[in-house]
C-alpha positions as CSV (number, residue, x, y, z in Angstrom):
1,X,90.0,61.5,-156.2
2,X,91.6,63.0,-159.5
3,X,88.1,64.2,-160.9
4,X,87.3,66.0,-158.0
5,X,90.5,67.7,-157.6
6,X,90.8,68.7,-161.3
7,X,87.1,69.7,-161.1
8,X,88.5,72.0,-158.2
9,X,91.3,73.2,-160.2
10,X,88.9,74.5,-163.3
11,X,87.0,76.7,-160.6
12,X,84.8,74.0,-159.0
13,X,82.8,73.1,-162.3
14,X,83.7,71.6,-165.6
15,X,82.6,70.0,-168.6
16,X,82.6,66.3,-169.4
17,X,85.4,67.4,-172.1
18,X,87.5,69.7,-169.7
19,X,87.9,67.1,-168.1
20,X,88.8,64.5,-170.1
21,X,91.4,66.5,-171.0
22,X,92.9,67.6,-167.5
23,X,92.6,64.4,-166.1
24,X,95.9,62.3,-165.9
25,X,94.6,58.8,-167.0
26,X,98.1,57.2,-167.2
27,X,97.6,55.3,-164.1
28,X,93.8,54.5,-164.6
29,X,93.5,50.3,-165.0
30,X,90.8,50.5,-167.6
31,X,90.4,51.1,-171.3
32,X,87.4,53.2,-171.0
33,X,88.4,56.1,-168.8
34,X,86.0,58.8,-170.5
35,X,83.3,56.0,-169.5
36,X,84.8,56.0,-166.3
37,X,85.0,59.8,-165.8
38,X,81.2,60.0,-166.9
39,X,80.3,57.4,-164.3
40,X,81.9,59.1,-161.7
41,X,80.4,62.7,-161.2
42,X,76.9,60.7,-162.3
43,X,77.5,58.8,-159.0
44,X,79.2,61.2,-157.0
45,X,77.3,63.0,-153.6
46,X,79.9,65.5,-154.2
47,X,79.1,66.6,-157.9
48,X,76.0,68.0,-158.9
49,X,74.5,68.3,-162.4
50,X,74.2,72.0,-163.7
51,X,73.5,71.1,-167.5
52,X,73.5,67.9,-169.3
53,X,77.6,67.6,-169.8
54,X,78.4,70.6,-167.4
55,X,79.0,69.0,-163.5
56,X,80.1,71.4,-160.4
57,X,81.4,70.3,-156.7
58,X,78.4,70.7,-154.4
59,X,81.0,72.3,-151.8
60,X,80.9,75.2,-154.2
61,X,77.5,75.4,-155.0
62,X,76.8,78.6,-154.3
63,X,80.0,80.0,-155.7
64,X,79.5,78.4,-158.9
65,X,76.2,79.5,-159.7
66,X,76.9,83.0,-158.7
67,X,79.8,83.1,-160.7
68,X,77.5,81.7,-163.5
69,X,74.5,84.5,-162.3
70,X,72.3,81.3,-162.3
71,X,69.4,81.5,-159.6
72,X,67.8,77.8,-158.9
73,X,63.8,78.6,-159.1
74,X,64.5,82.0,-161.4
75,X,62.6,80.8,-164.2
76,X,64.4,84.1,-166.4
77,X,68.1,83.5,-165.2
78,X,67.5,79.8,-166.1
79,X,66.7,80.2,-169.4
80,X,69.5,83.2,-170.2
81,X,71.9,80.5,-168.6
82,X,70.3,77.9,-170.5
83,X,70.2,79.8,-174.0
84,X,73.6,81.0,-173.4
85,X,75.0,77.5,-172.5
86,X,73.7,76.1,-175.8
87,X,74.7,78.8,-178.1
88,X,78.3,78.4,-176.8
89,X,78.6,74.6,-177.6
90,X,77.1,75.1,-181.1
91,X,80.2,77.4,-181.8
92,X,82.5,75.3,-180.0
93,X,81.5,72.4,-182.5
94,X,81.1,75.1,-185.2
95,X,84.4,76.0,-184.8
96,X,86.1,72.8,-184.6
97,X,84.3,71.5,-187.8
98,X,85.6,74.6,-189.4
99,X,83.0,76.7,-189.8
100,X,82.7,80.6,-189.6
101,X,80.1,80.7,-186.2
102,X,77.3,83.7,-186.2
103,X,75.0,84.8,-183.0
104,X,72.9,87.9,-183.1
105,X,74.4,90.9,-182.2
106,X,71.5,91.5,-179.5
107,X,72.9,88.0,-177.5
108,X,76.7,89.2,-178.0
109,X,76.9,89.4,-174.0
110,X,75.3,86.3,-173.1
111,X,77.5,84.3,-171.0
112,X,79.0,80.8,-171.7
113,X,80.6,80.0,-168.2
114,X,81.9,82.9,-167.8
115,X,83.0,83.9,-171.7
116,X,80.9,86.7,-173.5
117,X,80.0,84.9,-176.8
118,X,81.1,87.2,-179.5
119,X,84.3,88.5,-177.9
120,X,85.7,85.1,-176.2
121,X,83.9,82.6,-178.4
122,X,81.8,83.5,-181.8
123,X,83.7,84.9,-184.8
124,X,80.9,87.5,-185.7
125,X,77.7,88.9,-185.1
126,X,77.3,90.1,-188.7
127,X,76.2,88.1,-191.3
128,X,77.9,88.0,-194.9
129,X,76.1,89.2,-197.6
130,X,74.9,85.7,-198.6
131,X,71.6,86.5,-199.5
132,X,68.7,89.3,-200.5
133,X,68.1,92.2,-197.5
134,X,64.3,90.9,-196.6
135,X,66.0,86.9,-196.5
136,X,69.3,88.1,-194.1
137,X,66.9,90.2,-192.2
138,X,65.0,86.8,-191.1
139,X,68.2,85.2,-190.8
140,X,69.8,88.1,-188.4
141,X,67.9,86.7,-185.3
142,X,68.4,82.9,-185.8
143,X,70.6,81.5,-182.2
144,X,73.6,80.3,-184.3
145,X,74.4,79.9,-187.6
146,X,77.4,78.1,-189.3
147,X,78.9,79.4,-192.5
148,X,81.1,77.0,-194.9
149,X,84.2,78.3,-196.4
150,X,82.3,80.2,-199.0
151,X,80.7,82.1,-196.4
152,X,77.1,80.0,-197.1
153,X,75.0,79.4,-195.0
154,X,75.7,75.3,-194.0
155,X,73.7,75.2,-190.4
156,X,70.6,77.2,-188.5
157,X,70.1,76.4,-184.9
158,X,66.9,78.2,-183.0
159,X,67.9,77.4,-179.2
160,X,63.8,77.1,-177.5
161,X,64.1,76.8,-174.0
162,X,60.6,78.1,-173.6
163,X,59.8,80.8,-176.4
164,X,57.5,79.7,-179.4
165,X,58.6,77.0,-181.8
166,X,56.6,78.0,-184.5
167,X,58.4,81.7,-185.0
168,X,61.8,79.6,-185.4
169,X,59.7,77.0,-187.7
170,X,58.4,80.1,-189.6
171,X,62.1,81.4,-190.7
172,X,63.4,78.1,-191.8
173,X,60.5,78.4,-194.1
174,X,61.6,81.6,-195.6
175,X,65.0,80.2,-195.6
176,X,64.4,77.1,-197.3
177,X,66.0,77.4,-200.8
178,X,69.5,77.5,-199.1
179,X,71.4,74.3,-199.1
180,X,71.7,73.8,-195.3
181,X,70.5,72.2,-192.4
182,X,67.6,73.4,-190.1
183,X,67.7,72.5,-186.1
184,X,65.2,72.5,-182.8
185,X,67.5,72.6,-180.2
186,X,65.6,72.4,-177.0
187,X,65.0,69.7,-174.0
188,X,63.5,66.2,-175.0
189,X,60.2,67.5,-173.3
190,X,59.4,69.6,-176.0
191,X,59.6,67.2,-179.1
192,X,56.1,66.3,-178.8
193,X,55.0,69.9,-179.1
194,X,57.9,70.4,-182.0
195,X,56.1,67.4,-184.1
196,X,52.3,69.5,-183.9
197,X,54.1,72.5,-184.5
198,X,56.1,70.9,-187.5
199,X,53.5,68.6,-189.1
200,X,51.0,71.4,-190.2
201,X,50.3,72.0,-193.8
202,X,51.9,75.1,-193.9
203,X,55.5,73.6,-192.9
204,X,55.1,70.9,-195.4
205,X,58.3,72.0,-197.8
206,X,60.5,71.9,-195.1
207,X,58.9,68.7,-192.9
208,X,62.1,66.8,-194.2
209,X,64.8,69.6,-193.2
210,X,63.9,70.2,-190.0
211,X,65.6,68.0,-187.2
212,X,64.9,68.3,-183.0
213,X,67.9,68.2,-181.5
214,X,67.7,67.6,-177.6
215,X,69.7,69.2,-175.4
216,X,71.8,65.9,-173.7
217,X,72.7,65.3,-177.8
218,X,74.4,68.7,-178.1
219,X,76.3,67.9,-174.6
220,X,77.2,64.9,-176.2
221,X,78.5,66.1,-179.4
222,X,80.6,68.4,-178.0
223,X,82.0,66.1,-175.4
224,X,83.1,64.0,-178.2
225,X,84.3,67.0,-180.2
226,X,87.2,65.0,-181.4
227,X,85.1,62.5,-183.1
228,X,82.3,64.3,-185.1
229,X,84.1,65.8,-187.8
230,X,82.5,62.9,-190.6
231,X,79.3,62.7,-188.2
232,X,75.9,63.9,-189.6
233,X,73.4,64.9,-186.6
């Protein structure tokens, strides 16, 4: 089976992406291969589901997720896996749509399968003097931030796998008179509380700006990378 041998060839895990790019589809009789790839380690007894978009053999199981420090049932090595995972595809798509990509300097050796963020990954973990000291100070913590080509702020992305919505909510409201976009990212289970958090009176200037973006979306943005250049989230 191709998948599974290219899977083995990345290190026994790989993105959706990865692998539509390492896989030979010359002989494959269909038109939809990347349907076909996605299919296959959904179906699979011998692929198991780390992250939405991220797949791993299950003969390498354990090697995987030690490579990746990740202990099933470890509720804090989940979430810095988790975190880490998420920040790394927002400056992947940063990055391809051309945008300068910013993590705080405090998650600088978080791991994205296997890369440090800043040094492999991010291109800084200081912020260009865009703004006032007290605004950059709020905006020094946010997950990921992307940057258009006059170093402005274009993006903010708060990554909550379990910490507080409303602190992320509270600094896109101090951030609110820049012309950019202001994200949720977290799993499809906390939308409901995003909404109660959102749709208070205080929050009401930015009700409009604000956008929950689940999990499974970002894995599917990036595993289209190719195509989102003229996509709006």
């Amino acid at each position: 089976m191709q998948v599974i041998e290219a899977m083995r060839k990345e290190g026994g895990y790989a993105t959706l992406r990865r692998l539509n790019e390492v896989v030979d589809f010359s002989t494959w009789a269909t038109k939809t291969p990347e349907a076909t790839v996605r299919r296959i380690v959904q179906d699979s007894k011998e692929i198991f589901r780390i992250q939405p978009g991220l797949w791993a053999l299950e003969d390498m199981r354990d090697e995987v997720l030690r490579m990746f420090e990740l202990k099933v049932g470890d509720k804090h090595s989940e979430e810095l896996f988790t975190h880490g995972y998420y920040q790394g595809l927002l400056v992947e798509i940063g990055k391809y749509k051309k945008q300068l990509t910013y993590i705080p300097a405090q998650d600088k050796s978080r791991k994205f399968m296997g890369k440090q963020l800043l040094s492999e990954l991010s291109d800084t973990t200081t912020l260009p003097d865009f703004t006032y000291d007290n605004l950059k100070k709020k905006a020094r913590t946010i997950d990921v931030i992307w940057f258009n080509e006059r170093k402005m702020p274009s993006a903010f992305y708060e990554v909550e796998h379990t910490t507080n919505i409303k602190n992320s909510l509270s600094k896109f409201y101090e951030l609110q008179d820049f012309h950019a976009d202001f994200y949720i990212v977290a799993d499809c289970c906390r939308k409901k509380e995003y909404e109660d958090k959102l749709n208070v009176s205080m929050f009401e200037p930015i009700q409009k700006r604000v956008s929950f973006l689940e999990y499974s979306r970002v894995a599917t943005m990036y595993e289209g990378i190719k195509k989102i250049t003229s996509v709006k989230w």
